[in-house]
N, C-alpha and C positions, 0 to 999 in steps of 0.2 A: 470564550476561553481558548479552544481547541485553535483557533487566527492568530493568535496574538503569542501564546506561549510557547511556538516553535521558535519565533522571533527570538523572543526576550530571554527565555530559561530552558532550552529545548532540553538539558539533560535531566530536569529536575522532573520533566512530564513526562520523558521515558520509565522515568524511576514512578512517579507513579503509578501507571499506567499498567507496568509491569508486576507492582507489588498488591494489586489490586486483589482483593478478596472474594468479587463479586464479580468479575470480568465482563459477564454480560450484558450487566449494567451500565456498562461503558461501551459497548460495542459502536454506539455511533460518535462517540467522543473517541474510540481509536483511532477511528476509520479515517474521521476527517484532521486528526493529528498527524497522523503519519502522512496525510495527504499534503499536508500542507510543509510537513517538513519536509519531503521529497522533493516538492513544487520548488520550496526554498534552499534547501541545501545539499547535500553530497546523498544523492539516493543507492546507489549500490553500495555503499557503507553503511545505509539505513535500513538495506535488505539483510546485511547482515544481522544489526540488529534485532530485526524484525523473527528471522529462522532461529534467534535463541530466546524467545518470548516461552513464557509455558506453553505446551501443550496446547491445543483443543481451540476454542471460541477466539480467545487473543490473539493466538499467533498467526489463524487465516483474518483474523479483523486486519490484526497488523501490516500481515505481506497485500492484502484486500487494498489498504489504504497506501502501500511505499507504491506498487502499479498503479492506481492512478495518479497520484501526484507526480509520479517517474513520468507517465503517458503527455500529461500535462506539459512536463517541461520539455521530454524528448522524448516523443512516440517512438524513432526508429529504435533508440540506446534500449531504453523498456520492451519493446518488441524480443530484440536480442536477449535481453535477458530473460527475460520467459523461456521461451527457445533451448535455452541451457536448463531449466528446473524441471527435477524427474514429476514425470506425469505423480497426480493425485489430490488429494485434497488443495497442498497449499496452492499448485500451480493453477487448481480452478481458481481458486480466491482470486491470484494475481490476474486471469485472464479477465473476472468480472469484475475488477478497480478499474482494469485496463481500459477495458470496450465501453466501460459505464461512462468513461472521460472524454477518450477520442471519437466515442459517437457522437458525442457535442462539438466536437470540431472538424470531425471528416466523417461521416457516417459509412460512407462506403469501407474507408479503410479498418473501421470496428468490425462489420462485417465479414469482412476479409479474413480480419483475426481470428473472429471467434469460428470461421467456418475449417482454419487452420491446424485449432485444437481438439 
């Protein structure tokens, strides 16, 4: 589900995702949604969406999954934008989407990262 419905109806998975009762419950169908919609389309406008998710569990799954798909498609853009997010909760989430993706492609430069933050 979470592959396919970025593609085909990505506002209607925002929408549920967001309206979700149980959040938790979906924590790894956030993760890899937003990952996948970063991967595929305009991720600093996805981060924005992501900073206005509820509170709590969602909105680090959220920013968790826009940084790796962001990582994915451009480590440096992703990088940078971290860089700009106040130290805390969300900015860890983003650093662990981050390193969790570019250490699949550059290990060193995950490393780098995470020794950064």
């Amino acid at each position: 589900i979470a592959l396919n419905w970025p593609k085909n109806a990505p506002e209607s998975g925002l929408e549920y995702i967001s309206k979700s009762e149980h959040p938790e419950k979906l924590s790894r169908l956030t993760q890899r949604y937003y990952w996948e919609y970063a991967a595929l389309r305009n991720p600093e406008s996805l981060l924005e969406i992501a900073l206005e998710m509820p509170s709590g569990k969602l909105r680090e799954d959220s920013v968790q999954g826009v940084f790796s798909g962001w990582g994915f498609r451009d480590a440096g853009a992703a990088s940078r934008a971290l860089d700009q997010m106040p130290n805390g909760k969300l900015k860890d989430a983003g650093i662990s989407g981050y390193t969790t993706w570019v250490a699949r492609i550059d290990y060193r430069a995950a490393v780098c990262a995470e020794n950064l933050y």
